[in-house]
ZATI-850354 format. One record per residue (C-alpha): residue number from 0; residue in one letter; x, y, z. Coordinates in steps of 0.2 Angstrom, whole numbers, padded with zeros to 4 digits, always signed. Example, Ala and Ser with C-alpha at 12.3 -4.5 7.8 and 13.67 -1.06 7.14 Angstrom:
2
k;r;X;Y;Z
0;a;+0062;-0022;+0039
1;s;+0068;-0005;+0036
END
This chain:
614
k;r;X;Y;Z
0;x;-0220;+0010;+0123
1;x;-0208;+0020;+0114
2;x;-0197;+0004;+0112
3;x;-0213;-0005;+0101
4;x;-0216;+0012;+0091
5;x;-0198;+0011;+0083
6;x;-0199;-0007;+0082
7;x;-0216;-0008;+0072
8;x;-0209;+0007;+0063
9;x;-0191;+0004;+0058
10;x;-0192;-0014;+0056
11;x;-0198;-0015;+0037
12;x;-0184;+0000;+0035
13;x;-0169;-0011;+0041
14;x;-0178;-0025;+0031
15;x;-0177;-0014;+0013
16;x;-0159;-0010;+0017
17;x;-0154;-0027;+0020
18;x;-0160;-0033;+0003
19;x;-0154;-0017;-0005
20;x;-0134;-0019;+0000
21;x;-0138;-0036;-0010
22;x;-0151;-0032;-0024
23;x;-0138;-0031;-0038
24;x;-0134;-0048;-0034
25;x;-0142;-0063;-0047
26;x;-0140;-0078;-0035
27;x;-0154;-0075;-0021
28;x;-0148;-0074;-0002
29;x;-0159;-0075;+0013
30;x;-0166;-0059;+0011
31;x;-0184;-0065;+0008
32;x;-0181;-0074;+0026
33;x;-0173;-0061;+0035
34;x;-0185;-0049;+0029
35;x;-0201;-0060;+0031
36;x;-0195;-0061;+0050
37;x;-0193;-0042;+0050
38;x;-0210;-0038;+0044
39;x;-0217;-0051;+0056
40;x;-0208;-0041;+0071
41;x;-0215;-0023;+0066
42;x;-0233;-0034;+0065
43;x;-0230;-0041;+0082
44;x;-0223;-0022;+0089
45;x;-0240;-0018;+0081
46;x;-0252;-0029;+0089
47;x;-0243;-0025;+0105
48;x;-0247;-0006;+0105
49;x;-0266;-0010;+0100
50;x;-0267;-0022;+0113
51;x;-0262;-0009;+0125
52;x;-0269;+0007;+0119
53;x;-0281;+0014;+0136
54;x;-0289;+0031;+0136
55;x;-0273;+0039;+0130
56;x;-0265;+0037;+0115
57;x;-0244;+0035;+0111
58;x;-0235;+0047;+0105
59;x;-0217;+0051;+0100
60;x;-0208;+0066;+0093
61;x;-0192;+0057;+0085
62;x;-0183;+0074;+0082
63;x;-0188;+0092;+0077
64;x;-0190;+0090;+0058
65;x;-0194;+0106;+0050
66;x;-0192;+0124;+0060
67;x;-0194;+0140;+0049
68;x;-0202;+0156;+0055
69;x;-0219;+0151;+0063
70;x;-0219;+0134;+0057
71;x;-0214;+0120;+0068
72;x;-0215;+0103;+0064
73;x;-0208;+0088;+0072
74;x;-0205;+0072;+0067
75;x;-0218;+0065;+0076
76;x;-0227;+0049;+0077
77;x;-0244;+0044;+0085
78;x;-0252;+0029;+0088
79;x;-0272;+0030;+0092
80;x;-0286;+0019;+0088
81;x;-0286;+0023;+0071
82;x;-0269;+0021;+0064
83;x;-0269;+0007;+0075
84;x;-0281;-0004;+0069
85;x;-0274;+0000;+0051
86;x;-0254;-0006;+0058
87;x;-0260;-0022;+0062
88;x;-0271;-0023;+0046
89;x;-0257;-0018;+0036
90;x;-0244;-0029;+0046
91;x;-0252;-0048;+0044
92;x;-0255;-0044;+0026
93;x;-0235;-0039;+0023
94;x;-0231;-0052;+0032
95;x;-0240;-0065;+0024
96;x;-0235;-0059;+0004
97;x;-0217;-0058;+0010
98;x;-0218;-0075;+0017
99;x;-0227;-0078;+0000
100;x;-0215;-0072;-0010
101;x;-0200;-0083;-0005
102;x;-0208;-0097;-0016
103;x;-0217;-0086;-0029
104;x;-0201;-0076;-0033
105;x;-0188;-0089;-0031
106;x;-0183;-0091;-0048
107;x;-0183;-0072;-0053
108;x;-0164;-0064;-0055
109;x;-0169;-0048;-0045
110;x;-0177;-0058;-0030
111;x;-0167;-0048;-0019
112;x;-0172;-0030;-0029
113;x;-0190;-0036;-0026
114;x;-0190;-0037;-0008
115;x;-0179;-0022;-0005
116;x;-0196;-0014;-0013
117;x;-0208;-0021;-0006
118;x;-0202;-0019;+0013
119;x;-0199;+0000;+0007
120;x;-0217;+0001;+0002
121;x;-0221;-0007;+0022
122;x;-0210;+0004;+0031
123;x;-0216;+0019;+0019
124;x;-0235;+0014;+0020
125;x;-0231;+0014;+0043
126;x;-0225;+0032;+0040
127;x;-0243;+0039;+0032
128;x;-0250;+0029;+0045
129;x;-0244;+0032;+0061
130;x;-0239;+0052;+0057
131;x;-0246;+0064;+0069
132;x;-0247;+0079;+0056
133;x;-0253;+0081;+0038
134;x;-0234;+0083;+0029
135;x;-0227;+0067;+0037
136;x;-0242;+0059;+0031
137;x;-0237;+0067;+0013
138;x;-0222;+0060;+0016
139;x;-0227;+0042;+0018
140;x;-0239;+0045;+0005
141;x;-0225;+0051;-0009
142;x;-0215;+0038;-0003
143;x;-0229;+0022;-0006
144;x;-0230;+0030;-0023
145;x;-0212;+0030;-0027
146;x;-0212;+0010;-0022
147;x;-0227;+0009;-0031
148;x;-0218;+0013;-0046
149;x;-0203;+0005;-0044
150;x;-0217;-0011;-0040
151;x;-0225;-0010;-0055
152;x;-0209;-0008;-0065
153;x;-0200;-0021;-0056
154;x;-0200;-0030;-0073
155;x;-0194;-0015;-0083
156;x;-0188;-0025;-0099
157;x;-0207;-0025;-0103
158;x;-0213;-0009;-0111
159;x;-0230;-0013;-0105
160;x;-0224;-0014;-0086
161;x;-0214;+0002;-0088
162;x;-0229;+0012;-0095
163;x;-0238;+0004;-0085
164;x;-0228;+0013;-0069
165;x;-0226;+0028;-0077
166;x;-0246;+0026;-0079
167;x;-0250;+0026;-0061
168;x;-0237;+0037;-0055
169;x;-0239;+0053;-0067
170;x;-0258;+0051;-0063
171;x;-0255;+0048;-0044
172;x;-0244;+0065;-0043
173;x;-0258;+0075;-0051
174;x;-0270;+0070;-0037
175;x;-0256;+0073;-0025
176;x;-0253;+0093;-0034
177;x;-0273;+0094;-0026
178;x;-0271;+0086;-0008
179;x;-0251;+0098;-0008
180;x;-0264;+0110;-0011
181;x;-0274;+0106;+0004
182;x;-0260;+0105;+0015
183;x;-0255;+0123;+0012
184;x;-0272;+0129;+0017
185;x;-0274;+0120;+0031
186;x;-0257;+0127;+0035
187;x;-0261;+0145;+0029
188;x;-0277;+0143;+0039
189;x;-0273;+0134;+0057
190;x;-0256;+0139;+0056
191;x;-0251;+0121;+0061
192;x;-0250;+0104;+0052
193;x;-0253;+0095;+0069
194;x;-0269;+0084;+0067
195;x;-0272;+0089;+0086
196;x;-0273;+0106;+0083
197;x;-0280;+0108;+0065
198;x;-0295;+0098;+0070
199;x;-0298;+0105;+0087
200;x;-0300;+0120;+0075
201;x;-0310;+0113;+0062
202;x;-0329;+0118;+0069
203;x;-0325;+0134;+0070
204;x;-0316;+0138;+0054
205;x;-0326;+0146;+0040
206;x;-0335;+0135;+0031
207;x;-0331;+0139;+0014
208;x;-0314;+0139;+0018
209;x;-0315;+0120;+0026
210;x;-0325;+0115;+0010
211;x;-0311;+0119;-0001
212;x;-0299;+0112;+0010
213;x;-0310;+0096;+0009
214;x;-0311;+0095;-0008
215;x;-0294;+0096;-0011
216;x;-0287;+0082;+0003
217;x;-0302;+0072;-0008
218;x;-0293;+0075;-0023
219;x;-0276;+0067;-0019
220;x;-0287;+0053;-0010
221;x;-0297;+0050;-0028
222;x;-0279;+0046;-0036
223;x;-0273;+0035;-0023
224;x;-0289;+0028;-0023
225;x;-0291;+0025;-0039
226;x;-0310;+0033;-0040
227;x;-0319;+0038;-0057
228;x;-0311;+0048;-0067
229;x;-0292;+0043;-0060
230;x;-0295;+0025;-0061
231;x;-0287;+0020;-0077
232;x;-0272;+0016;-0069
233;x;-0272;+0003;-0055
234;x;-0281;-0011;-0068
235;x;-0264;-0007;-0079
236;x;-0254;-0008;-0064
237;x;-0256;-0027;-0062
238;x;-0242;-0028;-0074
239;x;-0233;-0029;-0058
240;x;-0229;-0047;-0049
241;x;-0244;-0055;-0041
242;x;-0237;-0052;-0024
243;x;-0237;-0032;-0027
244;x;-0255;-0032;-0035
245;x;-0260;-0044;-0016
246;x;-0249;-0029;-0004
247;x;-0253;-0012;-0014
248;x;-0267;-0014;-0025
249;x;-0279;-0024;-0015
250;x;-0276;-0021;+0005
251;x;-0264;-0004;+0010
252;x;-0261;+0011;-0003
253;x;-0275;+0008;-0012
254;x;-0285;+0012;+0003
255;x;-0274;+0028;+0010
256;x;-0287;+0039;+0001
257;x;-0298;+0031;+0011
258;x;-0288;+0030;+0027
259;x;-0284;+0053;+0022
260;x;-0305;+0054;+0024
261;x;-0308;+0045;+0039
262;x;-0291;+0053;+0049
263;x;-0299;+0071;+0041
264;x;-0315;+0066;+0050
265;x;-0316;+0081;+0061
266;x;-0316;+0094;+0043
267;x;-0328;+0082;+0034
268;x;-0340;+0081;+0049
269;x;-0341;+0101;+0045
270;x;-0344;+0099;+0026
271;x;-0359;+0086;+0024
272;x;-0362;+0092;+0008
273;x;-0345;+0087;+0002
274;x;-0347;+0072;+0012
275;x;-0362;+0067;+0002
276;x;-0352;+0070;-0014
277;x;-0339;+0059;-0008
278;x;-0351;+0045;-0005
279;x;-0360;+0049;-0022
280;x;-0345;+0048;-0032
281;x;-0338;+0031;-0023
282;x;-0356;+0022;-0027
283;x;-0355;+0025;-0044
284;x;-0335;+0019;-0044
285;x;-0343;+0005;-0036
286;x;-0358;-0001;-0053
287;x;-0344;+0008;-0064
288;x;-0331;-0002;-0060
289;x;-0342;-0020;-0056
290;x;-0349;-0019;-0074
291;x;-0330;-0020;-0083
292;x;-0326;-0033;-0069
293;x;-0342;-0045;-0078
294;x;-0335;-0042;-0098
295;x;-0315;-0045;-0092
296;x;-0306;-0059;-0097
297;x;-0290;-0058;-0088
298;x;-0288;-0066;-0072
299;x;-0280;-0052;-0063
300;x;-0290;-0038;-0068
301;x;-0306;-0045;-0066
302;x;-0298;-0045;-0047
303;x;-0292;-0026;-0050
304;x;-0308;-0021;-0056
305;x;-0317;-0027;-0040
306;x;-0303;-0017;-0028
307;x;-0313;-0002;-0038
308;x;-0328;-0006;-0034
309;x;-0326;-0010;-0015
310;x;-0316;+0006;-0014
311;x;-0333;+0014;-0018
312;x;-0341;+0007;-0007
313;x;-0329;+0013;+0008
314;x;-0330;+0030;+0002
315;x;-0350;+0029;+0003
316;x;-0348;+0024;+0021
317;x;-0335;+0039;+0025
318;x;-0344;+0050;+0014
319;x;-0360;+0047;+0025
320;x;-0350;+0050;+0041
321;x;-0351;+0031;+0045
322;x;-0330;+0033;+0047
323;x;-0328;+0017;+0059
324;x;-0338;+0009;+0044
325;x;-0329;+0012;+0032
326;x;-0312;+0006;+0043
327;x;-0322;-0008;+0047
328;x;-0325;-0014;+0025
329;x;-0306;-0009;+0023
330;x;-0297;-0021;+0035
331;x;-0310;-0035;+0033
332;x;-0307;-0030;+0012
333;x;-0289;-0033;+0014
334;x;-0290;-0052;+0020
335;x;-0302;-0058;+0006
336;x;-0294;-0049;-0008
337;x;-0277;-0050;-0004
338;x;-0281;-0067;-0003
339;x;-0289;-0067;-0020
340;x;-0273;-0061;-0027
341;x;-0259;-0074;-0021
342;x;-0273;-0085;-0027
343;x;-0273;-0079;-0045
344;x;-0254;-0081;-0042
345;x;-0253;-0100;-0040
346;x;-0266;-0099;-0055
347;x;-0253;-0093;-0063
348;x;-0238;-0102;-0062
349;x;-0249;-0118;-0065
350;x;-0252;-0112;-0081
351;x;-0237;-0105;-0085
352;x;-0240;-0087;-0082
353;x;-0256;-0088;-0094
354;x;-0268;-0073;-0089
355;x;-0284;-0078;-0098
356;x;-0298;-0086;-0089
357;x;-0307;-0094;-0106
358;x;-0289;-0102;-0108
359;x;-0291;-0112;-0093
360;x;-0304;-0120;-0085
361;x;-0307;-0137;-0077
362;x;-0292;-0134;-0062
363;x;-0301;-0139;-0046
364;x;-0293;-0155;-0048
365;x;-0277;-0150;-0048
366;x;-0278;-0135;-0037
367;x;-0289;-0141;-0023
368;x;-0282;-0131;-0008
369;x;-0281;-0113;-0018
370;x;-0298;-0118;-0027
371;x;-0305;-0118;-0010
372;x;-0297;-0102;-0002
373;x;-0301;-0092;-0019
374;x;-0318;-0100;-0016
375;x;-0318;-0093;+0003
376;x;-0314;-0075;-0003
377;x;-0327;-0075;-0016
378;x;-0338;-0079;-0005
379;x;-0334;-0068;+0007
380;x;-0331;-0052;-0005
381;x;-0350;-0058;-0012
382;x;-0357;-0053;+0007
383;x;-0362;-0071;+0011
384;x;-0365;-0075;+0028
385;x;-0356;-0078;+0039
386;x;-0340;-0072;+0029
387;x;-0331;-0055;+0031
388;x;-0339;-0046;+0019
389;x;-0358;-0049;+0023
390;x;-0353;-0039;+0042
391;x;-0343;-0027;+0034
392;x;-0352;-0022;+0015
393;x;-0369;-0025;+0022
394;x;-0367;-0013;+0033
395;x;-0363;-0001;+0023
396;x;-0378;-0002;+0013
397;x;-0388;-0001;+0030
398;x;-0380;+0016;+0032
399;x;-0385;+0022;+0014
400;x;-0402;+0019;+0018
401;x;-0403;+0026;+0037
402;x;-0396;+0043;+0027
403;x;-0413;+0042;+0016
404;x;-0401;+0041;+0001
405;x;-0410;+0029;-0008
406;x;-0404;+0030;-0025
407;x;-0386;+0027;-0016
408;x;-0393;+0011;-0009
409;x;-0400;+0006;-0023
410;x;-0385;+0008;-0033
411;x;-0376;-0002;-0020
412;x;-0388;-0014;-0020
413;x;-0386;-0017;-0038
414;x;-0368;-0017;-0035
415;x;-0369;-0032;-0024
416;x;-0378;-0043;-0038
417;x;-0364;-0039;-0050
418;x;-0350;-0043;-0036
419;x;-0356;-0062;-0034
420;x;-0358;-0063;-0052
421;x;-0342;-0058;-0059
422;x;-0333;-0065;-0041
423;x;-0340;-0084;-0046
424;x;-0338;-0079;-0065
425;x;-0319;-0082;-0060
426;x;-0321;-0096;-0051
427;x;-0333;-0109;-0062
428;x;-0322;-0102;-0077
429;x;-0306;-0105;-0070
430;x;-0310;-0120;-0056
431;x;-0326;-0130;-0063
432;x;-0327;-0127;-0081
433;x;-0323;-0135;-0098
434;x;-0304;-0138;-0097
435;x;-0296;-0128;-0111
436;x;-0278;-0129;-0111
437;x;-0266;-0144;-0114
438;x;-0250;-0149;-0115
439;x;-0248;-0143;-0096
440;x;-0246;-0152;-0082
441;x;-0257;-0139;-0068
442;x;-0252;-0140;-0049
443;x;-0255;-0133;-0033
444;x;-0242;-0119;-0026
445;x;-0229;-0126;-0013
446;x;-0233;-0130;+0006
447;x;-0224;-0114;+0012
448;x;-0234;-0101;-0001
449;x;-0251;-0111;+0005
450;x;-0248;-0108;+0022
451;x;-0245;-0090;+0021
452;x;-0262;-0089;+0011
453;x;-0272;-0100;+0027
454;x;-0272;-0087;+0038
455;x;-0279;-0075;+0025
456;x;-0293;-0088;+0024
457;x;-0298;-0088;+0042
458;x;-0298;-0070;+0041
459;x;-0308;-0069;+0026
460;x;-0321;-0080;+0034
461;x;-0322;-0076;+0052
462;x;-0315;-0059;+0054
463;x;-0333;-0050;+0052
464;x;-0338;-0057;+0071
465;x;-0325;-0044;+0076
466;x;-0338;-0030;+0072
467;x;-0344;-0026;+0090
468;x;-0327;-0026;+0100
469;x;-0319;-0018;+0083
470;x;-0333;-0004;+0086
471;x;-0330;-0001;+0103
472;x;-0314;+0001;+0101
473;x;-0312;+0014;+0086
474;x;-0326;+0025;+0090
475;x;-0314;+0029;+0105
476;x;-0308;+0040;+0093
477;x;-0320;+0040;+0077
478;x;-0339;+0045;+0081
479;x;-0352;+0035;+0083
480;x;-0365;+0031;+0071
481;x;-0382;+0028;+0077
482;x;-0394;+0018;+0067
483;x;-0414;+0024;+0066
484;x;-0422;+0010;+0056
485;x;-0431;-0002;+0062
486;x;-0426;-0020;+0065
487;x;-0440;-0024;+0054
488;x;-0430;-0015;+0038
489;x;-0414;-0023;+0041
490;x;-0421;-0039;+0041
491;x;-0428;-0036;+0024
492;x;-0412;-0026;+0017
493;x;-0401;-0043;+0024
494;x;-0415;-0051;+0016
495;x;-0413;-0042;-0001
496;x;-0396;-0038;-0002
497;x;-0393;-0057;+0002
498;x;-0406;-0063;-0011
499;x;-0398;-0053;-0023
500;x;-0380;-0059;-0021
501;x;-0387;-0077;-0023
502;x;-0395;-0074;-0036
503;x;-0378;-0067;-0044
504;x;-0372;-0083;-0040
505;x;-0381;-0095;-0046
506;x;-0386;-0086;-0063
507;x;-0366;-0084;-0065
508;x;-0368;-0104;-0062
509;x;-0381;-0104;-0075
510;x;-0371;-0097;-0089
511;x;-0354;-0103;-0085
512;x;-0357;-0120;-0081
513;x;-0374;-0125;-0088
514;x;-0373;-0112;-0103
515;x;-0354;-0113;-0106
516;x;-0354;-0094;-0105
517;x;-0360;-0079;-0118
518;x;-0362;-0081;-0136
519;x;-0350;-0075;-0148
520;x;-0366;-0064;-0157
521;x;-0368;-0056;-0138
522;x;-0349;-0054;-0136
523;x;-0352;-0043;-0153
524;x;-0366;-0033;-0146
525;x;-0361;-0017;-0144
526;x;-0364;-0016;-0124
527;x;-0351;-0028;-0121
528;x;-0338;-0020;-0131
529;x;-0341;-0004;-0124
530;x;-0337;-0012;-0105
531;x;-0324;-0023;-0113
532;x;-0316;-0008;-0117
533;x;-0317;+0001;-0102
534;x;-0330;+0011;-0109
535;x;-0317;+0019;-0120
536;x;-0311;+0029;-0106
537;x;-0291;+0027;-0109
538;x;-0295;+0028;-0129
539;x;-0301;+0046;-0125
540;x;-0289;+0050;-0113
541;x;-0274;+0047;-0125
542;x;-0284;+0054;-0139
543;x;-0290;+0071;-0130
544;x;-0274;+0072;-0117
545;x;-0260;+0060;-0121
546;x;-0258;+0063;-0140
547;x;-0261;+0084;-0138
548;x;-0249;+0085;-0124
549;x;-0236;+0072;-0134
550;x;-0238;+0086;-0150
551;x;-0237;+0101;-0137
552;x;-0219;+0092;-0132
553;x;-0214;+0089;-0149
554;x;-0218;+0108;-0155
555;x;-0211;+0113;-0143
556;x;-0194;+0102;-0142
557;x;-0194;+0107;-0162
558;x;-0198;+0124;-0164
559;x;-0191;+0130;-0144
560;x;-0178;+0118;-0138
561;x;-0170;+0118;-0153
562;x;-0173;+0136;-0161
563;x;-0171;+0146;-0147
564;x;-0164;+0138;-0133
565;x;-0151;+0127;-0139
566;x;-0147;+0141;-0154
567;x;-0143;+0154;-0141
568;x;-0133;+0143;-0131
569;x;-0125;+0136;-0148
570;x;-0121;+0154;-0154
571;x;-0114;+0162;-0137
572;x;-0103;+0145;-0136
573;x;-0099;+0150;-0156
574;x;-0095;+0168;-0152
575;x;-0085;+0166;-0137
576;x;-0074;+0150;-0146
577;x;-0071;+0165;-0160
578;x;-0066;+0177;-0148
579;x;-0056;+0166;-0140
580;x;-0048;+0162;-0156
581;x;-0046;+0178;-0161
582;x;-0040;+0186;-0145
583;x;-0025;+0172;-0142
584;x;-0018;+0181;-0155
585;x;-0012;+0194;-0141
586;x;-0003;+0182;-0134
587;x;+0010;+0178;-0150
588;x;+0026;+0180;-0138
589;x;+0032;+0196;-0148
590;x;+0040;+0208;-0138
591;x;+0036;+0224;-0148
592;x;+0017;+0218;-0153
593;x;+0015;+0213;-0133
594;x;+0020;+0232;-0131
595;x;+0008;+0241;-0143
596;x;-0006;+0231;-0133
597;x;-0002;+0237;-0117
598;x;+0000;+0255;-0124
599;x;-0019;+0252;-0131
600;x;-0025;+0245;-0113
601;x;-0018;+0259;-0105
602;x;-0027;+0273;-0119
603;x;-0042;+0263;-0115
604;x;-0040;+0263;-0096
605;x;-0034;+0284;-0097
606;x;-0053;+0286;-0109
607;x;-0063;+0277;-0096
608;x;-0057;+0287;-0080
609;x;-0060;+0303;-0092
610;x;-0077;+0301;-0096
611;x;-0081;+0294;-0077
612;x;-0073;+0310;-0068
613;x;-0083;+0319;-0085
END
């Protein structure tokens, strides 16, 4: 099998350098082909060791990495249930934006640049995955960020997209300082940064010493996760192209936080209390970050807004030890939103990059075949039966309330209502309402880029009857979670949760297509400000960190830099230009003055031997 784990592997690499020995070029080549077939092949290589896996999992050291002293850590790869599952999840997404992309960024000068980046992120992305210790996984980790910034960026010539990456990657590396952190306890503890033997270990470790290990592994997962309070950045991040927001900020680094918790199962399974703090905090990501998504008015971050909130609810179902739950909302998450994405992409284009949803309206007509696929994701990220999301969401509220956290479910359960509202909010502005645009001439993406959303479609609805064989075959490795409510309280949670989703629905239908949407004088309430504005959030944070820290630099470029760093630098070049001046003097060619200078060398030589033999 060893021939299938370097394909799936180093595919997307020898993808990214084959558009990188052409990015500088303007005139586009075949990368977007050649590396569409490439990603495809690591997918396939992918499907191949899941379809394979037995009792035992693959594994393979590719050469002895780092060897210092006690520590000993190859460059080893391992593919089990877990990582798996998350390959091929990761694979038919990348394969389907590349494919995507050809259309999408046809006309853009750096096309070859963009998907030089965008297989790095793949390959980098398989390396977190499919490491078999905790600094490869850092490794991959580092590395999705670094292509996340370069992502984000790509359109650097904007100020916004280069704050923007800046944004998300400064914020991402103080999270990372936290999980570094957690990697040199585990190593200081275990000894070993092998997840074998760390978490063979793990039960019998002190517990105070696992809960601060925990916590910090949580931290770096909250930044790439993009969980309350380092949030801000992934909705600024979708100043990246459409195809990044669909591949990174929807379907694969988003969720490596959650990905870190569920491979970390055996320390977590130790600490319930962190565990509960976990699935605390990613409720309330879910209702904080669902309420902006209702007040939003462009296209893409309403979409953004919603990744947040379905993180949370995957950190619920982790937190609560439901891990093959949480797996299970992630991959069937990445089809419908993904999908969600390259459709806000052809909304795009047909109307000529615009971003706000009141500026368009009335597009069904002209955009039948991505109307119906956005129509299919929202459905299915609602948790309508029988789409993705009702197996996989639904479930997770089931396990809030077999864990008698009530408040948790509740919040969830609130959090659904507001999901089908502002999902269809999007789609009756956008697809079924009063046409607001003119002078444009709307149409549907080419056959290629529809074709390479289809299969997200399927997925998107049918992919949640995969919940008993996906099951059986993670808890190979993940544990089990048994239900004890009755059959009678499902029923009636389906029921609720169900009746509440519709309800979101149709009263979204109510005010956008009846109504024609909010009132000016309840836009001016104060309410909706304070969501439109992201509850103020980034205001205070560049108030209260930002604009300190900018003053701290200045001071000290002013006052530090200048005054004492560069001055003493300055002043030694200075003194040393004089002495050099001075002392070339010495060297004036005159026989007799050559002679008195030596005779003073040689008093000064005589003096120092004195007083040393003294």
């Amino acid at each position: 099998m060893e021939i299938w784990i370097y394909t799936a592997l180093f595919a997307p690499l020898a993808a990214a350098l084959f558009a990188a020995v052409f990015a500088m070029r303007e005139k586009k080549i075949i990368a977007g082909v050649v590396n569409s077939a490439l990603i495809a092949l690591s997918t396939a290589a992918s499907i191949v060791l899941l379809c394979n896996l037995g009792d035992e999992s693959f594994s393979v050291n590719l050469l002895s990495w780092i060897s210092v002293g006690d520590l000993n850590i190859p460059f080893g790869f391992v593919i089990d249930e877990v990582s798996a599952a998350m390959m091929v999840t990761v694979g038919v997404v990348s394969t389907l934006v590349h494919i995507y992309s050809i259309d999408y960024m046809a006309h853009d000068k750096s096309f070859n640049r963009f998907f030089a980046y965008l297989s790095a992120f793949v390959f980098s992305m398989l390396v977190l995955v499919m490491s078999d210790n905790f600094l490869g996984l850092f490794i991959g980790w580092e590395g999705v960020g670094l292509c996340s910034w370069m992502l984000i960026g790509f359109w650097y010539e904007r100020d916004s997209a280069s704050w923007a990456a800046n944004e998300a990657f400064i914020m991402n590396r103080i999270a990372d300082l936290g999980m570094l952190l957690g990697i040199f306890m585990i190593y200081w503890q275990f000894g070993s940064l092998q997840y074998d033997i760390v978490f063979a270990a793990a039960s019998g470790t002190d517990i105070m010493v696992l809960t601060l290990i925990g916590i910090l592994l949580f931290v770096g997962a909250m930044g790439k996760s993009a969980q309350f309070p380092l949030h801000t950045w992934l909705a600024d991040a979708m100043e990246g192209p459409t195809p990044v927001s669909a591949l990174i900020h929807a379907a694969t680094m988003v969720t490596a936080g959650v990905y870190l918790v569920i491979r970390a199962n055996p320390i977590y399974v130790n600490i319930p209390d962190v565990g509960f703090f976990i699935a605390s905090l990613g409720a309330f990501t879910a209702v904080f970050a669902a309420f902006m998504a209702l007040v939003n008015n462009d296209l893409k971050r309403i979409i953004a807004y919603s990744t947040l909130s379905q993180l949370g609810y995957m950190f619920v179902a982790a937190g609560l030890g439901a891990y093959w739950i949480a797996l299970f909302h992630l991959m069937t998450h990445a089809y419908f939103k993904s999908l969600l994405f390259l459709g806000a992409g052809n909304v795009m284009h047909a109307m000529h990059e615009e971003l706000n949803i009141k500026k368009m309206g009335g597009l069904y007509k002209s955009m039948k075949f991505t109307a119906v696929l956005m129509i299919i994701a929202s459905v299915a990220l609602a948790g309508i039966y029988p789409f993705a999301g009702f197996f996989s969401k639904d479930k997770i509220l089931e396990v809030a309330l077999n864990e008698n956290a009530h408040i948790l479910y509740l919040v969830l359960w609130i959090g659904a209502g507001l999901t089908a509202f502002y999902g269809f909010r999007l789609i009756f502005i956008v697809f079924f309402g009063r046409k607001k645009w003119q002078n444009l001439h709307p149409h549907d993406a080419p056959k290629n880029t529809l074709l390479a959303m289809l299969p997200l479609g399927i997925l998107a609805a049918l992919a949640g009857f995969l919940e008993e064989k996906f099951e059986h075959f993670v808890t190979k490795l993940l544990p089990e979670y048994a239900f004890d409510i009755s059959e009678e309280t499902v029923v009636l949670m389906v029921a609720s949760t169900l009746g509440i989703a519709v309800f979101g629905i149709f009263f979204a239908f109510y005010m956008y297509i009846i109504k024609g949407g909010f009132s000016k004088r309840m836009e001016e309430r104060v309410v909706y400000k304070f969501l439109f504005n992201q509850y103020y959030i980034p205001l205070l944070y560049q108030k209260y960190i930002v604009r300190p820290f900018e003053l701290l630099a200045k001071f000290s470029w002013k006052n530090m830099d200048e005054k004492v760093v560069d001055a003493s630098v300055d002043m030694i070049a200075a003194l040393l230009a004089r002495g050099g001046g001075k002392a070339g003097g010495m060297q004036s060619g005159n026989l007799s003055a050559m002679l008195r200078w030596m005779v003073f060398g040689l008093c000064v030589l005589l003096l120092t031997a004195f007083f040393y033999r003294a």
